[in-house]
C-alpha positions as CSV (number, residue, x, y, z in Angstrom):
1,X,194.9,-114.3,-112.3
2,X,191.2,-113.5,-113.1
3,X,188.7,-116.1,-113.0
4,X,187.0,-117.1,-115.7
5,X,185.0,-120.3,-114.4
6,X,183.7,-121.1,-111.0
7,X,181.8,-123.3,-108.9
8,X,179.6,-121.9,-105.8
9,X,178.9,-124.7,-103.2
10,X,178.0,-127.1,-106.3
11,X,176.6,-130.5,-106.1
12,X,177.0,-133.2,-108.8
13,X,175.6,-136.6,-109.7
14,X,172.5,-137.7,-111.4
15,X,168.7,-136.9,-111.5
16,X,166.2,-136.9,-113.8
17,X,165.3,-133.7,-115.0
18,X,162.2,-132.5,-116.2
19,X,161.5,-131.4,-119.8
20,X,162.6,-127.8,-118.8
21,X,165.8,-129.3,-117.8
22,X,165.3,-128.7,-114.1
23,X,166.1,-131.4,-111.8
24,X,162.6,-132.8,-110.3
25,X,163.1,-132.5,-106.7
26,X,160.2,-135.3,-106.2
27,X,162.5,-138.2,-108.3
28,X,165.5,-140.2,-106.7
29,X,168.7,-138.7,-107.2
30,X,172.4,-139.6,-106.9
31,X,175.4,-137.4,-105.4
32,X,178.7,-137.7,-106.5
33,X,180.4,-134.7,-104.9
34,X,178.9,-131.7,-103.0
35,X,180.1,-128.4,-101.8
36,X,182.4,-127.6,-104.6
37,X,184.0,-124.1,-105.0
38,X,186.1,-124.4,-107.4
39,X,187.6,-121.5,-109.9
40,X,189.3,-122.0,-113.2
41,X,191.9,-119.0,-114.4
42,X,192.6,-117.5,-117.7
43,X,196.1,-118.7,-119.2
44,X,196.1,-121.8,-117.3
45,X,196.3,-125.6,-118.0
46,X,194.2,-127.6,-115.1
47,X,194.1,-131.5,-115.4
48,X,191.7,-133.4,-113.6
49,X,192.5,-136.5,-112.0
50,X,190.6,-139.4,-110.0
51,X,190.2,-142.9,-109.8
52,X,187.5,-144.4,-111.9
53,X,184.4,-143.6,-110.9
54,X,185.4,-141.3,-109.0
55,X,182.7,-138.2,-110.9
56,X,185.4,-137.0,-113.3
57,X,183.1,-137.0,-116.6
58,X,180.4,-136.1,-114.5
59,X,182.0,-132.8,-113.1
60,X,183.1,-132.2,-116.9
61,X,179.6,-132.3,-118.2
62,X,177.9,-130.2,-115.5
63,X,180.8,-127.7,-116.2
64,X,180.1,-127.7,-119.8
65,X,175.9,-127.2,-119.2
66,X,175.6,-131.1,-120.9
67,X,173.7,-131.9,-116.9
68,X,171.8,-129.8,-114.6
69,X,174.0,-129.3,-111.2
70,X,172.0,-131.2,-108.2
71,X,172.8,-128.1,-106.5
72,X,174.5,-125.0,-106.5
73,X,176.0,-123.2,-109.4
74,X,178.2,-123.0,-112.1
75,X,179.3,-119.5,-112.9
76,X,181.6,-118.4,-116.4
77,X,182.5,-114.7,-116.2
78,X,180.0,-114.3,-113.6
79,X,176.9,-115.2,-114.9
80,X,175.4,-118.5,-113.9
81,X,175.6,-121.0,-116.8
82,X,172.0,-121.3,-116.7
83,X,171.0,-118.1,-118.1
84,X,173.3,-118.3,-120.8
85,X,171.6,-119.1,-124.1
86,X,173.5,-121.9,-126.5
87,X,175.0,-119.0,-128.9
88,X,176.6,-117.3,-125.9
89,X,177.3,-120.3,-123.9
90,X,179.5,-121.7,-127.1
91,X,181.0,-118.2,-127.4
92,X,182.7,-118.5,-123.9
93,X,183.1,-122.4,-123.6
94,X,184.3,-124.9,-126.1
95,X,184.1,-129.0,-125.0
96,X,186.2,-132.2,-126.8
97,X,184.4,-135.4,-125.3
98,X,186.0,-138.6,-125.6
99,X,183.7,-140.3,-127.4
100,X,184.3,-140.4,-131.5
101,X,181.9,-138.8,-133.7
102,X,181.2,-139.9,-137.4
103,X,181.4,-136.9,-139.1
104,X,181.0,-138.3,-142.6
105,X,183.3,-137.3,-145.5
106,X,184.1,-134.4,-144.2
107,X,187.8,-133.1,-144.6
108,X,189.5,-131.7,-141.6
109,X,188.8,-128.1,-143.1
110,X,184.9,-128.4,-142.8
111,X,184.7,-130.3,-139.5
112,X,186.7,-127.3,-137.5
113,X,184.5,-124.7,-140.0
114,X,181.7,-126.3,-137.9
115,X,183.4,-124.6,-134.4
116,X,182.2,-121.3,-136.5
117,X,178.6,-121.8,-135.6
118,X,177.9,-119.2,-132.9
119,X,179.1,-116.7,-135.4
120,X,177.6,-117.3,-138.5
121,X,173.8,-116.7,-139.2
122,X,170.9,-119.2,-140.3
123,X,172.8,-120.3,-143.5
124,X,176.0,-120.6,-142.3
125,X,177.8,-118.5,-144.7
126,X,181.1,-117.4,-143.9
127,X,183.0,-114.3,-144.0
128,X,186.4,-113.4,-144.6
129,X,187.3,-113.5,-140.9
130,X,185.6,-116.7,-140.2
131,X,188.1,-118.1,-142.8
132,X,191.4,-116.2,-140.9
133,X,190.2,-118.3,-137.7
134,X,189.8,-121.7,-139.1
135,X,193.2,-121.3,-140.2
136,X,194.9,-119.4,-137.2
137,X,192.8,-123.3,-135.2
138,X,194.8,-125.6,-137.6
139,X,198.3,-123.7,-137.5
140,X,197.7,-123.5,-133.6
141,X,197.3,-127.3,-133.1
142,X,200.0,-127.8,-136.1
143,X,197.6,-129.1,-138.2
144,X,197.7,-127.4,-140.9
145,X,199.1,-130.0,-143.8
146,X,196.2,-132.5,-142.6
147,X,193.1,-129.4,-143.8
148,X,192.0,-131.5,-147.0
149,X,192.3,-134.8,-145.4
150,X,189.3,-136.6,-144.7
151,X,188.8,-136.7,-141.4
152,X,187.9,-140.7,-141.6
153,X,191.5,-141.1,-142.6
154,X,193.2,-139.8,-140.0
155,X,195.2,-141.2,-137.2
156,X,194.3,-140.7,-133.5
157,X,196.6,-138.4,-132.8
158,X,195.6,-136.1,-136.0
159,X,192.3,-136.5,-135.5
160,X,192.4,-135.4,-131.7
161,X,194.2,-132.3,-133.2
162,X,191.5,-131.5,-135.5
163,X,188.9,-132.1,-132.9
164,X,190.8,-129.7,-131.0
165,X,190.8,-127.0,-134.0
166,X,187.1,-127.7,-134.0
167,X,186.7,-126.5,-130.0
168,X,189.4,-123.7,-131.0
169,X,187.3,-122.1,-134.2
170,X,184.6,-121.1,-131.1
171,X,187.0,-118.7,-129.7
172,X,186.4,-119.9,-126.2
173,X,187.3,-118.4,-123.2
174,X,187.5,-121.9,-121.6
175,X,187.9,-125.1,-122.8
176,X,187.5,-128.6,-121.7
177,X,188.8,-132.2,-122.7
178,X,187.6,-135.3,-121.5
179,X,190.0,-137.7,-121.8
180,X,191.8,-135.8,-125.1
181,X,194.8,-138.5,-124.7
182,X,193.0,-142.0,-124.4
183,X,193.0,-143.7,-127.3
184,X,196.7,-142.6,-127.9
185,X,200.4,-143.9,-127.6
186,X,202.5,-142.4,-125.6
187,X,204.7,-139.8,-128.3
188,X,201.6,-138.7,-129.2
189,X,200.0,-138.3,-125.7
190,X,202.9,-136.6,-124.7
191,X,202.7,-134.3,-128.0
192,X,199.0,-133.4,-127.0
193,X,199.6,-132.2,-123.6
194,X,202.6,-130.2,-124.4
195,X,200.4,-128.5,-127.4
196,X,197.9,-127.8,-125.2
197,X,199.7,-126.2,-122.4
198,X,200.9,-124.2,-124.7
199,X,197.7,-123.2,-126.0
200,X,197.0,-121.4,-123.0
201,X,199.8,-119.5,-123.0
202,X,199.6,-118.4,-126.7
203,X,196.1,-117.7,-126.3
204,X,195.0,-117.1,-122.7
205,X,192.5,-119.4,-123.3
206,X,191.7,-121.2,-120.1
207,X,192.2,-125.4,-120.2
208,X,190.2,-128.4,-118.0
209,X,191.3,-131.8,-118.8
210,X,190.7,-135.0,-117.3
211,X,193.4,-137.3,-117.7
212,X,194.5,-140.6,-116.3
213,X,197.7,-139.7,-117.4
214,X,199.1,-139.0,-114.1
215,X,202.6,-138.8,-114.9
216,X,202.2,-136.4,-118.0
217,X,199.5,-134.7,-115.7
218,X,202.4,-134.1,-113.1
219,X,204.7,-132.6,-115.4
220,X,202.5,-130.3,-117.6
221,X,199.9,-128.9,-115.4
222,X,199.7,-125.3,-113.7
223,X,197.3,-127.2,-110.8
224,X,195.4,-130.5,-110.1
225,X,191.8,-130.8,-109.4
226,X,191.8,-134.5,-107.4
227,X,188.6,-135.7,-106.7
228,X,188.5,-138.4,-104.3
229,X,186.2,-141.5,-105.0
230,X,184.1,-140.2,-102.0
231,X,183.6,-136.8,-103.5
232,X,186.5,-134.6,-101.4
233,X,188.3,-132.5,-104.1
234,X,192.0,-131.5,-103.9
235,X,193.4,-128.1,-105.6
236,X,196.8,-126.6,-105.9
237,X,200.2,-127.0,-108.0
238,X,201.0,-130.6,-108.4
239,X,204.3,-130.2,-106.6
240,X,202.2,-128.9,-103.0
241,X,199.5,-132.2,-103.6
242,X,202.5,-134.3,-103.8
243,X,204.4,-133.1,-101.1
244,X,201.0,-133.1,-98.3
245,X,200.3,-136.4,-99.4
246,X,197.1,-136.0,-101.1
247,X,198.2,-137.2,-104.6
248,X,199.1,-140.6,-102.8
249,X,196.2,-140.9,-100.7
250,X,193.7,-140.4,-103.3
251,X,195.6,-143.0,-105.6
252,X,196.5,-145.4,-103.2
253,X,195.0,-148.7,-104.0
254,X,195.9,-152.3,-103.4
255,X,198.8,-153.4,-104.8
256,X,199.9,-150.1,-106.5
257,X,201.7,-147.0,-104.2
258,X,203.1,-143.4,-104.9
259,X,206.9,-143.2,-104.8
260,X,207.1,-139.4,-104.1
261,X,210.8,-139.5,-104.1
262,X,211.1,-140.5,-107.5
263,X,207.3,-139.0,-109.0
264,X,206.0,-142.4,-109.9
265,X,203.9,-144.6,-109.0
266,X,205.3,-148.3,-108.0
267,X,203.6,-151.9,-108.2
268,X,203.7,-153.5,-104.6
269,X,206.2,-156.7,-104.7
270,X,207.4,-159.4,-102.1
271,X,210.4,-157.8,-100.4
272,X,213.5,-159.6,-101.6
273,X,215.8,-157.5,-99.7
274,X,218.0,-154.5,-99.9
275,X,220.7,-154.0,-102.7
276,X,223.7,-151.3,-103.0
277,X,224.3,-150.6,-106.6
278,X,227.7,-148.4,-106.9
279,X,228.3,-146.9,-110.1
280,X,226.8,-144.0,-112.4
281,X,225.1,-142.5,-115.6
282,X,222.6,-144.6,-117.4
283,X,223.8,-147.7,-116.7
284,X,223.3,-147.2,-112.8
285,X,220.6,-145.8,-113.3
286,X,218.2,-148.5,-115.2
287,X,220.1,-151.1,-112.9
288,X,218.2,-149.4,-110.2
289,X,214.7,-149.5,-112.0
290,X,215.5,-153.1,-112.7
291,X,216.1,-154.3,-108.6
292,X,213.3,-152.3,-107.9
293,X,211.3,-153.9,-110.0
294,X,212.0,-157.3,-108.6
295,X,211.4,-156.4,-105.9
296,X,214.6,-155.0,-104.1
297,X,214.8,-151.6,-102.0
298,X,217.6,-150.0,-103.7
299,X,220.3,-148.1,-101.1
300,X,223.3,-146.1,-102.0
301,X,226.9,-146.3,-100.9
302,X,226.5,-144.9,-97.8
303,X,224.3,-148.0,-96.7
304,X,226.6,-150.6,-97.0
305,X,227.1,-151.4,-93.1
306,X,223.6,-153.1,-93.7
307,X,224.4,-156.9,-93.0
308,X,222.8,-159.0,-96.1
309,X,222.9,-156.7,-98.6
310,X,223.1,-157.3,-102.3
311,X,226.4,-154.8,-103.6
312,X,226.2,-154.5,-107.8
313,X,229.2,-152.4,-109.4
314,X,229.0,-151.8,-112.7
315,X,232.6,-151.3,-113.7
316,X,233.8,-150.8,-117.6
317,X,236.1,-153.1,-118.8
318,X,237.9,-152.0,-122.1
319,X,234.5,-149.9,-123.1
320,X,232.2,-153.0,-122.3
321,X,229.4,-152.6,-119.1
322,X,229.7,-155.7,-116.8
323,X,228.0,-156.0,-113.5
324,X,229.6,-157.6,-110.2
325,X,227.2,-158.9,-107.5
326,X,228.4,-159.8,-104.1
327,X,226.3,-161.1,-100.8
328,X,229.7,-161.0,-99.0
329,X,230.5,-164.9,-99.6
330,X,230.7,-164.7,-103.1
331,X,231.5,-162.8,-106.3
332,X,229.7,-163.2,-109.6
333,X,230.5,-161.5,-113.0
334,X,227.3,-160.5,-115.4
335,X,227.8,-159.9,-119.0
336,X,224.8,-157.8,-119.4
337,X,221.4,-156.5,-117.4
338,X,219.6,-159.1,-118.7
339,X,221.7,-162.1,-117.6
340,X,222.1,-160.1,-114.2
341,X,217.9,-159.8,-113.7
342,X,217.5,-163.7,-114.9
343,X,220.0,-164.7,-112.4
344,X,218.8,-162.7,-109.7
345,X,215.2,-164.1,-110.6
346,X,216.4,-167.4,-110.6
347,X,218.3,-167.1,-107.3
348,X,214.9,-165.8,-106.0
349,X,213.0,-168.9,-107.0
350,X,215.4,-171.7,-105.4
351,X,214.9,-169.5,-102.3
352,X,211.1,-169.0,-102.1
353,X,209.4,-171.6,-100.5
């Protein structure tokens, strides 16, 4: 796939740029990350991940011309960013930041009419095909029935989808979020990212997002940018970052680990042991989630030789779930999950010292 967006041998971080906008090489500045050469393809959903303070916002505003690079370039279609006036720099490359912007009384219509401006002369006055892109912006993020609302009234989630329109109604070639799911629960986070991946399908349009949605991040995007708290960036399909080990590493932190097995990521717990949980389907399932969660390595049937073990079978007795626990002295019958967690727990406390 063509690229649309790259970075030669870039360096990012902080300065204090003259009136020009031109870093003054005499006053301090600050590196966050150096030597990038990155590239951004048409049709593509990228997500952007990193630990805080890691340089995630600040890579996203150099890439969007909101900060002079320290060094190096940023190139979109092959021109460096720099020569690009506003009008044809808004033409190519659309931006959603996270913070919120009081916009007034005006209804969802008007605020994504705004994403019109590098079409549209002095006054602003529309034309018929102006009009046919607004609404082909609302339809695209599906929200259309919100276009009279004011935009004060909305929900998050709706008003992340009009704020989206907005970015859409520019017609970019690329477009980057910051953050576009933080201040969301998790249906609508979820709804976001799927609408947006789709997006770049339906319209070739190319998509940067940071995200500290890591799992949703996992399962939507085409690649992974993953820039390390000491500036070292990461590229590739999430699947090949997981399997070389560079999504754990550059999450690992204390008390918190990557369970690439299972594509989550687990609290660290005091080791209570190992448990054999035989049975299947849902039940087994969330028993398993439960043990590890207190802090038991979970095995399967096959482990059972292991001396000490914890063995939970779930058995079905007349269409009601029970679960039997046995430490090979004793039996003991649990009505439900719940009484078998707050026994285990309990068992746990007599034991600790």
């Amino acid at each position: 796939m063509e690229s649309i967006l790259q970075t030669v041998d870039l360096t990012i971080g902080y300065g204090k740029p003259n009136r020009n906008h031109h870093l003054n090489k005499r006053r301090p500045t600050h590196s966050v990350a150096s030597g990038l050469n990155l590239h951004l393809r048409a049709g593509e959903m990228v997500c952007l991940l990193g630990p805080n303070g890691a340089g995630k916002s600040t890579l996203m505003r150099t890439l969007a011309g909101l900060q002079p690079p320290l060094e190096g370039t940023v190139e979109i279609a092959g021109r460096d960013i720099r020569a690009l006036t506003p009008s044809q720099l808004a033409r190519l490359l659309a931006i959603v930041l996270t913070e919120r912007i009081d916009v007034g009384n005006l209804c969802a219509y008007d605020l994504i009419a705004l994403g019109r401006h590098p079409y549209t002369d002095w006054t602003g006055r529309f034309r018929i095909g102006d009009h046919a892109v607004v609404e082909r912006a609302l339809r695209a993020v599906q929200a259309w029935p919100l276009r009279w609302r004011p935009v004060n009234e909305l929900s998050d989630g709706e008003r992340q989808k009009v704020m989206i329109a907005r970015a859409l109604a520019q017609e970019p070639a690329i477009l980057l979020l910051d953050e576009p799911t933080a201040f969301l629960d998790l249906p609508r986070r979820v709804e976001i990212m799927a609408m947006l991946h789709e997006l770049t399908r339906a319209t070739g349009c190319a998509i940067l997002l940071s995200t500290h949605d890591l799992d949703l991040a996992l399962r939507s995007a085409d690649r992974l940018w993953l820039l390390e708290a000491g500036g070292v960036i990461h590229t590739g399909a999430p699947e090949e970052l997981v399997l070389n080990g560079a999504f754990a590493a550059v999450f690992r932190g204390e008390g918190v680990e990557f369970d690439a097995e299972q594509g989550v990521f687990r609290l660290r717990r005091p080791h209570r042991g190992v448990a054999i949980v035989l049975g299947e389907g849902l039940h087994a399932f969330w028993t398993v989630r439960a043990l590890q969660r207190l802090g038991f390595e979970t095995q399967n049937r096959d482990a059972q030789e292991r001396n000490g073990a914890l063995e939970v079978r779930i058995v079905n007795l007349d269409g009601v779930s029970m679960w039997v626990t046995s430490n090979g002295r004793r039996e003991q019958v649990h009505s439900s999950l719940t009484d078998l967690i707050e026994s285990l727990v309990q068992v746990s406390s007599k034991e600790a010292p």
